[in-house]
DOLOPA-334709 format. One record per residue (C-alpha): residue in one letter; x, y, z. Coordinates in steps of 0.1 Angstrom, whole numbers, plus 5000, padded with zeros to 4 digits. Layout:
N
SITE   type      u      v      w
SITE      A      X      Y      Z
...
***
This chain:
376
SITE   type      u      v      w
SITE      X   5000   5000   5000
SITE      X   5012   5038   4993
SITE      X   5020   5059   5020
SITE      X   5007   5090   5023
SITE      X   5027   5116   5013
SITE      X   5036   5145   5035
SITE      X   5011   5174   5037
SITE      X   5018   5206   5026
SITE      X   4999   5228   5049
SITE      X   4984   5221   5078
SITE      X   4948   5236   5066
SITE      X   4944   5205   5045
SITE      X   4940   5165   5055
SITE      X   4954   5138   5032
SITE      X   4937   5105   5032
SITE      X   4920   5073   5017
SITE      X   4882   5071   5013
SITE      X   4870   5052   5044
SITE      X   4847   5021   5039
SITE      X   4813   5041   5047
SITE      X   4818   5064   5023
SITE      X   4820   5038   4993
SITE      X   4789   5019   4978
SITE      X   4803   4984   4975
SITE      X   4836   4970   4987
SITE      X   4866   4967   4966
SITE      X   4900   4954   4962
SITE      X   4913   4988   4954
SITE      X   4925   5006   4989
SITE      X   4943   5036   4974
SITE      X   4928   5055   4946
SITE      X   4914   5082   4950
SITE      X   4938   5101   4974
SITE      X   4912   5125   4999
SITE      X   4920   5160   5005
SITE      X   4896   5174   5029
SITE      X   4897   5212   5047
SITE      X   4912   5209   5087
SITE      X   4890   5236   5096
SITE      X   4887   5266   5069
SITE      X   4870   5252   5040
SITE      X   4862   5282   5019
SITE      X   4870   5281   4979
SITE      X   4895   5309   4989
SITE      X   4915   5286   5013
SITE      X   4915   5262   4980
SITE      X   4924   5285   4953
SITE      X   4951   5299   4977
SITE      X   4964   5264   4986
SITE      X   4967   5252   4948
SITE      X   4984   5288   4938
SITE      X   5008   5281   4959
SITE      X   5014   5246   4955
SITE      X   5004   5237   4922
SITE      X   5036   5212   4910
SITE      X   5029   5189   4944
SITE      X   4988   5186   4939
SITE      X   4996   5177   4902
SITE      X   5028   5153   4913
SITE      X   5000   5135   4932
SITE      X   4975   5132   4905
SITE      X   5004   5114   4886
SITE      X   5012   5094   4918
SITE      X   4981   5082   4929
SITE      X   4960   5087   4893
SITE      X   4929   5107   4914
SITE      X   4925   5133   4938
SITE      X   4891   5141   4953
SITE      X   4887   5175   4967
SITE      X   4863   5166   4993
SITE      X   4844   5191   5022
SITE      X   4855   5225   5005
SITE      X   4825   5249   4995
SITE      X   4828   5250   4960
SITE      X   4792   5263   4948
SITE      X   4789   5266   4908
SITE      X   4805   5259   4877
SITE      X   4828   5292   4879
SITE      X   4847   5280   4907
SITE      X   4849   5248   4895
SITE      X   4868   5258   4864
SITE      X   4889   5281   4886
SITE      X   4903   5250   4905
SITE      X   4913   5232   4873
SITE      X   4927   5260   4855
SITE      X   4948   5268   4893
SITE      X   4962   5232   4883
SITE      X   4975   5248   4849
SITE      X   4951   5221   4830
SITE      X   4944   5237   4793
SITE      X   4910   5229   4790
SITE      X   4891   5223   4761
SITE      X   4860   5245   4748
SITE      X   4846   5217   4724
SITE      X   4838   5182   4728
SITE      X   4842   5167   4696
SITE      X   4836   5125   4691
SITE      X   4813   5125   4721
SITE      X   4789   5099   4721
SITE      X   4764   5116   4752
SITE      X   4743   5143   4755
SITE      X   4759   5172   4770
SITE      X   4751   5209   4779
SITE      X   4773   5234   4779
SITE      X   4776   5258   4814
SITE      X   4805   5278   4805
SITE      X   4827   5281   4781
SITE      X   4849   5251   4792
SITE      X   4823   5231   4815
SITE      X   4795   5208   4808
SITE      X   4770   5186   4821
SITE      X   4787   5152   4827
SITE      X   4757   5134   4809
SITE      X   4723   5133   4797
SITE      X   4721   5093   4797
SITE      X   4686   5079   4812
SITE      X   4690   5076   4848
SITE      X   4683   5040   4850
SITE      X   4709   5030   4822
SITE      X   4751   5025   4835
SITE      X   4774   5039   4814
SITE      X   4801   5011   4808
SITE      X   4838   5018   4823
SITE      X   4859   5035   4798
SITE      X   4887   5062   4792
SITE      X   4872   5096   4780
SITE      X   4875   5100   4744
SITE      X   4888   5062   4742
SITE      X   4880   5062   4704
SITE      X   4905   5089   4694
SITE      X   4940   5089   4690
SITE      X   4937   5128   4708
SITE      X   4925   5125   4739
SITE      X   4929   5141   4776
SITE      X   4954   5135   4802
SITE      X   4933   5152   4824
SITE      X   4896   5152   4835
SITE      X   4874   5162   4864
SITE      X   4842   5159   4879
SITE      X   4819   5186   4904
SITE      X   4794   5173   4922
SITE      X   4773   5203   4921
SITE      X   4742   5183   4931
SITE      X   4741   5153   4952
SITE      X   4722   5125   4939
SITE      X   4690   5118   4957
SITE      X   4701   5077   4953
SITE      X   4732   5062   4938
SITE      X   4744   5079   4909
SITE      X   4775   5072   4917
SITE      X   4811   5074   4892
SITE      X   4836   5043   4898
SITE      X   4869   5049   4889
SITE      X   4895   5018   4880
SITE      X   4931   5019   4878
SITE      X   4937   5000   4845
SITE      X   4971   4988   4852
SITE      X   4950   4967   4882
SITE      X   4929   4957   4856
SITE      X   4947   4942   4833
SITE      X   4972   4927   4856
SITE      X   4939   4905   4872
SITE      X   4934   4892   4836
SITE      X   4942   4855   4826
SITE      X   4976   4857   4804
SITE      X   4960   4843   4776
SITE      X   4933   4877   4774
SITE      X   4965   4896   4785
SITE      X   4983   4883   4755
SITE      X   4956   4889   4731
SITE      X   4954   4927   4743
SITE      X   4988   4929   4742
SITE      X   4998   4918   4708
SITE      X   4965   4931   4690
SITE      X   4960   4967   4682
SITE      X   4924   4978   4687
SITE      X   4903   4993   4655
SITE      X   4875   5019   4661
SITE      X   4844   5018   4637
SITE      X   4820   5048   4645
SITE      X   4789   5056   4621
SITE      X   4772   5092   4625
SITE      X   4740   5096   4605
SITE      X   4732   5132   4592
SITE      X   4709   5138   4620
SITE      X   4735   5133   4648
SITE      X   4767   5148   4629
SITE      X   4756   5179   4657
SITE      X   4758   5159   4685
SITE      X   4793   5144   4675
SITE      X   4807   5172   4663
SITE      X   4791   5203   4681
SITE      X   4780   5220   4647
SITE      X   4814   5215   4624
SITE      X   4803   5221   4588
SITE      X   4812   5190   4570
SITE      X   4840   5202   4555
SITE      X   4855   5212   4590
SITE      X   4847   5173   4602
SITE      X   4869   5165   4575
SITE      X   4896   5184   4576
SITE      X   4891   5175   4617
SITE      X   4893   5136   4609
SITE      X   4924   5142   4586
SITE      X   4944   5158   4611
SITE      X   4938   5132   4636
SITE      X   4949   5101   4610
SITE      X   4910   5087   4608
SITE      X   4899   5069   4574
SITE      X   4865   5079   4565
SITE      X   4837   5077   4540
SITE      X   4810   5104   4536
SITE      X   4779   5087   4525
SITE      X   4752   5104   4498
SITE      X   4728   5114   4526
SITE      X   4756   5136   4545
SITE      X   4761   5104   4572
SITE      X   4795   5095   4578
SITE      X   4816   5063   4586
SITE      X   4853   5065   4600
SITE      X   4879   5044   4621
SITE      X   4917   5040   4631
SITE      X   4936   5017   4653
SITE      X   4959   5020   4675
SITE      X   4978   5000   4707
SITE      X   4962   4993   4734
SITE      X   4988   4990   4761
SITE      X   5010   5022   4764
SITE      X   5036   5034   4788
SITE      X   5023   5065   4807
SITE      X   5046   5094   4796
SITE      X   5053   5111   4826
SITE      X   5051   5077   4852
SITE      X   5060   5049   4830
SITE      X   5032   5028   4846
SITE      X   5019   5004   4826
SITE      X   4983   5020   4811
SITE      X   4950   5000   4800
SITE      X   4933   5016   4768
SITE      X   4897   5005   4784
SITE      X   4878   5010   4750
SITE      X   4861   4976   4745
SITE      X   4823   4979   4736
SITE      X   4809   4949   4744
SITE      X   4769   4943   4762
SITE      X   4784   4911   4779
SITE      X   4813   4932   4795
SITE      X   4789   4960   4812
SITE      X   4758   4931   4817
SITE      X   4789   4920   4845
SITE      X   4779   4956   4864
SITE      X   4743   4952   4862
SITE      X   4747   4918   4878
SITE      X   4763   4931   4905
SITE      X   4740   4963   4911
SITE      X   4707   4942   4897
SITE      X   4694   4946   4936
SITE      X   4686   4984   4926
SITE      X   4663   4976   4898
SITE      X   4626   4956   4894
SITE      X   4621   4917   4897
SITE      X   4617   4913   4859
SITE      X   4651   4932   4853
SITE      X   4666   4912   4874
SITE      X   4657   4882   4856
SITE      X   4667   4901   4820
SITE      X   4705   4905   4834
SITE      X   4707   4878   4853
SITE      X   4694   4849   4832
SITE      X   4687   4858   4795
SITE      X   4712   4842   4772
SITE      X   4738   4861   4760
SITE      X   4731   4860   4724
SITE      X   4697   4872   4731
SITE      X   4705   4895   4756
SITE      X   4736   4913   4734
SITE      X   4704   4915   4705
SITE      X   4680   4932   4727
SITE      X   4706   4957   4741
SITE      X   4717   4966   4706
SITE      X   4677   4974   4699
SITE      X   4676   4995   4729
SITE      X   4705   5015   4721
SITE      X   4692   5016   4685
SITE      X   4660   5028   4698
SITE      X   4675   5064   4718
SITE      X   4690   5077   4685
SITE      X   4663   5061   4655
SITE      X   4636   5089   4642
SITE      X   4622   5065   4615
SITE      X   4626   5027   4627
SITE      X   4656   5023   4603
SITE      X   4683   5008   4622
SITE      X   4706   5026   4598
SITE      X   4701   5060   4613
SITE      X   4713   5051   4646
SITE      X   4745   5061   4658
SITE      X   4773   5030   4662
SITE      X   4805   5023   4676
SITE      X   4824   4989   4673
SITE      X   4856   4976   4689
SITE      X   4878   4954   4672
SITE      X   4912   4937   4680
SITE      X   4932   4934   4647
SITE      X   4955   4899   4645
SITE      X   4986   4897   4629
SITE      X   4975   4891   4595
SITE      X   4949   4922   4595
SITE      X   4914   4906   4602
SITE      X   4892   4918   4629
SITE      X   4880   4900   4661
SITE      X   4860   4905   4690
SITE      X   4860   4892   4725
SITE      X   4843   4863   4734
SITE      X   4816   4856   4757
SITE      X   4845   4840   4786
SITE      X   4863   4870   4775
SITE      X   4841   4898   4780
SITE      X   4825   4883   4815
SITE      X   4865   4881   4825
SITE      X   4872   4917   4816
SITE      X   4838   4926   4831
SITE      X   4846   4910   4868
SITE      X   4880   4924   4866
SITE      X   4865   4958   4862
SITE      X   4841   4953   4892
SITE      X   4867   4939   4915
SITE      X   4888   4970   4909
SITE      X   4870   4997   4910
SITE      X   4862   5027   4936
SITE      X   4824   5033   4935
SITE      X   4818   5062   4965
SITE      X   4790   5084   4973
SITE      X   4793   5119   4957
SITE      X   4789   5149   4983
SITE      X   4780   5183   4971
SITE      X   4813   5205   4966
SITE      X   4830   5172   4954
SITE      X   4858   5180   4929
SITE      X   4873   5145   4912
SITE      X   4906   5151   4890
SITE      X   4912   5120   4870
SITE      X   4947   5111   4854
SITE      X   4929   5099   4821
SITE      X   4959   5077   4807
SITE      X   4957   5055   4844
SITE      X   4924   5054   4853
SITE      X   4884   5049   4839
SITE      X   4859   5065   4848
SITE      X   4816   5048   4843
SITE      X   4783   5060   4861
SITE      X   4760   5039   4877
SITE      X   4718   5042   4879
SITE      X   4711   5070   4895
SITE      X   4679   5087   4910
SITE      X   4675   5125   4906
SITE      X   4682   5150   4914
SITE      X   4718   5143   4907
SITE      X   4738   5174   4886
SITE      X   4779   5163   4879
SITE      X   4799   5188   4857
SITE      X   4827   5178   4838
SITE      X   4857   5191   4818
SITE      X   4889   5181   4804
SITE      X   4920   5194   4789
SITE      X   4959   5189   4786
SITE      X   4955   5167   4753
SITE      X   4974   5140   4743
SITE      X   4978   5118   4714
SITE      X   4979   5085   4717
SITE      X   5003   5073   4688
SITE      X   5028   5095   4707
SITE      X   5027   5067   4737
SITE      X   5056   5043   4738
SITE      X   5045   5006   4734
SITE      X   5043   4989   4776
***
């Protein structure tokens, strides 16, 4: 287990999270690392602290992969930015490739999703289709959830070392290769308004192929590794960017005490050919406006072998990957005035169910690009 490292004032506490703050118990004792207000919890005491101080809280993000800024009053999405721009993060304005709903709140925050309460958002690194993605991203609890709604975070080195070597040698030794498809009506949602000419000249800059179909809908991918060394650690990083049904089922097995009897049954005990079917109609059914399956939105994971054809996990694999995930990860209550900063490259983030009101902000920044990461 880490030590603690030594505080560097004595208006702030350094910790772990304690047992009764956390959901469901874990093997994971040390992420995130706690820093709670002694007595003086004001945002000035904070923006102070981190002026002051800003190479040691970032030397800790990179040490422990989360920090969670926990009994300050931080009130609105104002301060929030403050905090991570104190941190020197560049943030980022747009949020081009998103997949979720999202509102904008200022210029560089947003609403962390618009996802149906009752849905879990699988485990994944933000952005985890795109070779440019960010190092760094955060969380504000600016509303605490009525029920759940909680965020688990997972260290992905932990991950994949509690994988059987012969799933760890098939992630290691096969690069991964993104499929997205945008119909016309969504191209807003992905790209936040680009003109079509902009999304191009956007997906040549970032290395994507890419077709433009006749009806302005558009088809691209790219591949990359999916193991990487992490550029200022050297800890071994996880890509987590596997879309499977069978992988994320794992999560509602685990949390299928928070929904109905006949849910239950439907995760539980449905077969998982049937079960990945109906999943894809439900996901085909948030973003269809005229029953053709076509117009929905898709994304598909691939691992490419060595002689260039595509494969996907099986259903022993993707249960694996899914219990790995579980057994690792932090799931904790949020608190109003929570701030979570996230080393991307180290750690995934998901949401669970929730019941509102629940209101989390995000933003992101201090992009990277993947194809710059040295091979772990």
């Amino acid at each position: 287990m880490k030590n603690l490292p030594i505080s560097i004032s004595e208006d702030i506490r350094l910790r772990f999270l304690r047992d009764d703050e956390k959901s469901f118990v874990s093997q994971e004792k040390e992420l995130p690392l706690v820093i709670e207000p002694v007595e003086e919890k004001s945002f000035a005491v904070l923006q102070l602290l981190l002026s002051k101080n800003r190479d040691w809280f970032n030397h800790q993000l990179d040490t422990y992969g989360a920090i969670l800024f926990r009994g300050f009053d931080i009130e609105n999405a104002e301060q929030f930015q403050t905090i991570l721009e104190l941190h020197n993060i560049q943030l980022e304005s747009v949020y081009h490739f998103g997949s979720a709903h999202r509102l904008r709140i200022t210029d560089k925050v947003f609403t962390s999703s618009e996802a149906p309460p009752d849905t879990i958002i699988a485990p994944h690194n933000e952005l985890n289709m795109v070779p440019i993605r960010p190092y760094v991203l955060a969380f504000f609890c600016q509303i605490e959830p009525d029920l759940y709604g909680e965020t688990p975070i997972i260290n992905t080195e932990k991950i994949f070392s509690h994988l059987s070597p012969s799933l760890q040698h098939k992630i290691t030794t096969s690069p991964q290769r993104f499929v997205r498809y945008v119909p016309n009506h969504l191209l807003d949602l992905v790209f936040q308004g680009l003109s079509p000419e902009d999304i191009t000249k956007l997906l040549q800059e970032q290395g994507f192929d890419f077709t433009w179909e006749d009806d302005g809908s558009l088809y691209f991918d790219c591949s990359y590794i999916t193991l990487f060394s992490h550029p200022r650690t050297n800890k071994l990083c996880f890509c987590l960017s596997i879309v499977d049904a069978l992988i994320s089922r794992q999560w509602y097995r685990h949390i299928s005490q928070r929904y109905s009897f006949w849910q239950r049954l439907y995760y539980n005990w449905l077969p998982a050919k049937l079960y990945k079917g109906f999943q894809q109609k439900l996901t085909t059914a948030a973003t269809v406006v005229d029953s053709s399956q076509k117009k929905t939105s898709s994304l598909n994971t691939y691992f490419l072998s060595t002689d260039g054809q595509s494969t996907t996990l099986t259903e022993a694999e993707a249960k694996e990957l899914g219990e790995a995930e579980w057994k690792n990860a932090v799931i904790f209550q949020w608190k109003q005035g929570d701030i979570l900063l996230i080393d991307n490259l180290q750690v995934a983030h998901s949401r669970l169910n929730t019941k509102l009101k629940r209101k989390i902000l995000t933003a992101f920044g201090n992009m990277c690009n993947i194809r710059d990461m040295k091979p772990a």
